[in-house]
Backbone bond lengths (Angstrom), bond angles and torsions (degrees), N, CA, C in turn:
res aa  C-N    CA-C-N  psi(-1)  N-CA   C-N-CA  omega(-1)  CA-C   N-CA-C  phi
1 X - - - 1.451 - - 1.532 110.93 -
2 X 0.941 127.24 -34.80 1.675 149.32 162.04 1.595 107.28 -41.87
3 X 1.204 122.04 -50.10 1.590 142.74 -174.78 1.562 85.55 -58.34
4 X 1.606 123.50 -64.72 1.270 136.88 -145.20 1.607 99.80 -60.56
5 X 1.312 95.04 -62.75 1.247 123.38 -167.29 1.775 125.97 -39.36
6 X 1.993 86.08 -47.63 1.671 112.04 170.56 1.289 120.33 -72.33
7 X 1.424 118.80 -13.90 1.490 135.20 -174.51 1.549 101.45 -88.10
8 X 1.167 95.64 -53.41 2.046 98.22 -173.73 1.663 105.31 -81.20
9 X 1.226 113.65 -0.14 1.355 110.90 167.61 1.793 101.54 -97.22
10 X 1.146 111.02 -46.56 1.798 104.26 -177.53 1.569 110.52 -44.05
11 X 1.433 90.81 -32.51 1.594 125.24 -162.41 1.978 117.79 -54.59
12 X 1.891 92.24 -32.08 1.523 123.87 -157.80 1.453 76.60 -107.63
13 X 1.326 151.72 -14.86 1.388 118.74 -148.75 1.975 80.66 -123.94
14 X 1.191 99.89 13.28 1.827 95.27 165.55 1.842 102.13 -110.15
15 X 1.240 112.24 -16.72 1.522 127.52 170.54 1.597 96.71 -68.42
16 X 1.011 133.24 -100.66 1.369 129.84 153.72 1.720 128.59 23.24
17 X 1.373 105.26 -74.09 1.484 126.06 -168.66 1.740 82.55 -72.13
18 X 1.485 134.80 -76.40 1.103 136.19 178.25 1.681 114.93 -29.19
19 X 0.915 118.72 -66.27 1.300 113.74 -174.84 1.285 113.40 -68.37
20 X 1.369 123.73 -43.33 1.415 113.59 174.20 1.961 123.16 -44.13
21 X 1.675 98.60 -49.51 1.372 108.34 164.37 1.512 111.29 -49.22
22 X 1.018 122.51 -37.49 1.391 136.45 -149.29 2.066 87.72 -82.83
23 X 1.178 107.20 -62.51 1.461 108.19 -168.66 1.086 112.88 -43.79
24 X 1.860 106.35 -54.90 1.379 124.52 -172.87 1.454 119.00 -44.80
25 X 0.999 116.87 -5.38 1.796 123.44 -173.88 1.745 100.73 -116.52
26 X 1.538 114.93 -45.52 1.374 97.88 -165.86 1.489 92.09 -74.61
27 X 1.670 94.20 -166.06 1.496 135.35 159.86 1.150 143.40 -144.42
28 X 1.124 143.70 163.35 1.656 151.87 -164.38 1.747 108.89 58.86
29 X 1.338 110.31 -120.07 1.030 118.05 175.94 1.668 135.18 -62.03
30 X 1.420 114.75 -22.54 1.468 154.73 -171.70 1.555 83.35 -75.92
31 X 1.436 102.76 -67.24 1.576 108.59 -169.78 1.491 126.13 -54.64
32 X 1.745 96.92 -48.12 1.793 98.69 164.14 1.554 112.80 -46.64
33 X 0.978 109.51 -55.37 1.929 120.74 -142.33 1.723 85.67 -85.00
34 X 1.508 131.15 -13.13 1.338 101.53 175.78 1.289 111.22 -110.71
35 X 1.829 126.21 0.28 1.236 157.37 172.60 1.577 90.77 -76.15
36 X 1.694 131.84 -24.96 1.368 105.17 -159.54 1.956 99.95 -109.77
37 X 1.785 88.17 -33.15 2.002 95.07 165.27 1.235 99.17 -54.87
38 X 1.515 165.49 -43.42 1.512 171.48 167.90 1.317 81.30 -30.42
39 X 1.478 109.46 -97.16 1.785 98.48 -156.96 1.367 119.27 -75.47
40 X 0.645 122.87 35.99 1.889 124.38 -173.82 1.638 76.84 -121.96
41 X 1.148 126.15 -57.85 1.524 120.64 -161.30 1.857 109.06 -62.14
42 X 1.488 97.05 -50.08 1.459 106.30 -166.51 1.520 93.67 -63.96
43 X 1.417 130.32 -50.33 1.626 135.17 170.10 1.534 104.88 -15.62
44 X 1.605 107.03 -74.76 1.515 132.87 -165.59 1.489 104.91 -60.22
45 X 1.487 107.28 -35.42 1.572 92.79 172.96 1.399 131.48 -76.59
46 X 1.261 108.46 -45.53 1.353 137.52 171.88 1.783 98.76 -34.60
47 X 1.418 103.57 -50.46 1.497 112.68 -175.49 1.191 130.84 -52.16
48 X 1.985 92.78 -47.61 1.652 107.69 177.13 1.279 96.64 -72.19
49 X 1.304 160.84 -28.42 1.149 149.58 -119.96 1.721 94.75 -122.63
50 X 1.225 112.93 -17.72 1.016 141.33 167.59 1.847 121.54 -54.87
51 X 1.203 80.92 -86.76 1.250 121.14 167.86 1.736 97.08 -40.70
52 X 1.393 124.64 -77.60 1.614 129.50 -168.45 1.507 116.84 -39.90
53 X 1.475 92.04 -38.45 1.666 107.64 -160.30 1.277 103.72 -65.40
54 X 1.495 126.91 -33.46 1.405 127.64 -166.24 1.790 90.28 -83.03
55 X 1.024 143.42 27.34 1.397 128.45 127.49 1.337 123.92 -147.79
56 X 1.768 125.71 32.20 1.067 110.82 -149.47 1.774 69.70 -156.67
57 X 1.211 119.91 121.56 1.787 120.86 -173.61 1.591 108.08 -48.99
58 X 1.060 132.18 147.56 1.242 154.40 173.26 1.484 111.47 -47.80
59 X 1.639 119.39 -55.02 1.459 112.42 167.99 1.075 124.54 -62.68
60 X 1.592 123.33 -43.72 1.491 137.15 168.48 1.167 95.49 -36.76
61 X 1.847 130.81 -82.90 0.903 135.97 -117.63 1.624 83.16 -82.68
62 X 0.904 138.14 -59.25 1.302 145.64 -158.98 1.589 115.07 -48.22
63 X 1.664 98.01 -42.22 1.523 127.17 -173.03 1.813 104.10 -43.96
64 X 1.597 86.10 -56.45 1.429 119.96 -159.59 1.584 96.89 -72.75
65 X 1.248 106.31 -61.70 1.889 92.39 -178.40 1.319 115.43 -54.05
66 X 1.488 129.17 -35.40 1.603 113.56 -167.18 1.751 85.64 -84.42
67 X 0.581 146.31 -99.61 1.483 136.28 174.12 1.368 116.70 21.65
68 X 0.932 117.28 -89.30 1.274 113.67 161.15 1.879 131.76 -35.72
69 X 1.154 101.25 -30.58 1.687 129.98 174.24 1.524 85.90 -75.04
70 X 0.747 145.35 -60.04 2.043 134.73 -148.31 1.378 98.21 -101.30
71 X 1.147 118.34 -42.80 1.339 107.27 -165.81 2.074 104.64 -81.57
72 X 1.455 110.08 -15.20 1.644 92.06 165.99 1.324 117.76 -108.16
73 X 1.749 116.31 10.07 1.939 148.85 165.03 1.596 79.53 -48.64
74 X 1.803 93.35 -72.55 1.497 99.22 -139.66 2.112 97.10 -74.36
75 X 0.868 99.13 3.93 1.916 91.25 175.07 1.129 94.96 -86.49
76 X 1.281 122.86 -68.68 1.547 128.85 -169.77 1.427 96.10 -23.59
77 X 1.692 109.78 -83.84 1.519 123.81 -163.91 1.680 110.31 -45.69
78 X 1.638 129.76 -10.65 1.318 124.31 -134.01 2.089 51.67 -104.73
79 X 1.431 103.78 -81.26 1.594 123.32 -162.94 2.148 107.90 -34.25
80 X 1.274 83.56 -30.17 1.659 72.24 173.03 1.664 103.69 -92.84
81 X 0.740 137.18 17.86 1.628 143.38 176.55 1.591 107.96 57.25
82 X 1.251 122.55 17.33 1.511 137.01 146.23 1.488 132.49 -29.39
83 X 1.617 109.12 -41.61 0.991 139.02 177.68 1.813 107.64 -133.00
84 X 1.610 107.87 140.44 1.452 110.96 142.84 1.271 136.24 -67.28
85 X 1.684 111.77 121.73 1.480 91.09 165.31 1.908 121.31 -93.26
86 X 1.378 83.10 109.12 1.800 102.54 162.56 0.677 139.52 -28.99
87 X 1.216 170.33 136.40 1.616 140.82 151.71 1.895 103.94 -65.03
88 X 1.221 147.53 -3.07 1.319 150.42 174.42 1.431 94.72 -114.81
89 X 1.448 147.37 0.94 1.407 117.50 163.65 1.686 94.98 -109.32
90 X 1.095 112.47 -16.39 1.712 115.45 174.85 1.544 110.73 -61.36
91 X 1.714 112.68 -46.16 1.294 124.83 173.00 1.541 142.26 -50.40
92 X 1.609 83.97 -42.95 1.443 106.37 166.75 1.486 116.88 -75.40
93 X 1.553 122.91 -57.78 1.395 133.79 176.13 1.639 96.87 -46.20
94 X 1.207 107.01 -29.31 1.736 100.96 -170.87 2.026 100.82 -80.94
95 X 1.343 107.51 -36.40 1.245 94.91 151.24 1.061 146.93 -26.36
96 X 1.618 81.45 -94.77 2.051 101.79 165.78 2.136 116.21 -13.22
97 X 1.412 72.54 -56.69 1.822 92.20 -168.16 1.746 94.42 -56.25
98 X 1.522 126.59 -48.34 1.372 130.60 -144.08 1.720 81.08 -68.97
99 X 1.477 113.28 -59.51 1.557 128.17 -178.16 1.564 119.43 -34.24
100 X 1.468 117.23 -55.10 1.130 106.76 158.28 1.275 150.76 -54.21
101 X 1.685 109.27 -39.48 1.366 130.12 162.08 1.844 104.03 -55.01
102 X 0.928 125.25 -44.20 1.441 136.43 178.06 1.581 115.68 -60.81
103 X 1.504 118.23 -44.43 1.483 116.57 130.23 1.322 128.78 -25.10
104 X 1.077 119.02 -78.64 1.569 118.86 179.28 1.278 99.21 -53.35
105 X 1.352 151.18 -73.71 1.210 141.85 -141.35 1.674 107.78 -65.08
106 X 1.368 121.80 -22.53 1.408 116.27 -157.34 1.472 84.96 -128.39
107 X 1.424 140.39 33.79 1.273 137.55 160.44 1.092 117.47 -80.21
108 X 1.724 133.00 148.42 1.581 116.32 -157.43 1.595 99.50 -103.96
């Protein structure tokens, strides 16, 4: 449940990064309501991440959430055409991803 938990929190901290970008451009009302998904998200992550650590080691767990955080950052940004996808930032993100999964597998 810990696994789950650290995933849908990596998960919140690409919710986060998005909306913050996202605020930073609008205004008025646009701006509140995506200024307020920001901290409700970063809250919720912070929480799970929280939550994981008390059975899942601190580097692991940590490893695994920003990992998970960049590598669905950088989809978002790739899918909103924010970013290029590369063939060397595709490679690496395809890393990142292999690295985390590699976490889980060799976690004690």
């Amino acid at each position: 449940m810990s696994w789950l938990i650290l995933i849908l929190s990596g998960s919140l901290e690409a919710v986060w990064a998005a909306a913050l970008h996202r605020a930073l451009q609008a205004s008025g009302r646009r701006r509140l309501a995506l200024a307020l998904l920001f901290l409700l998200s970063v809250l919720a992550s912070m929480a799970g991440l929280a939550i994981a650590m008390q059975s899942i080691p601190t580097g692991t767990a940590y490893a695994v959430w920003v990992g998970v955080g960049v590598v669905l950052t950088s989809t978002y940004a790739i899918m909103s055409k924010a970013e290029r996808p590369t063939a060397g930032r595709l490679l690496l993100l395809s890393g990142i991803a292999a690295c985390v999964v590699g976490l889980k597998v060799v976690a004690r």
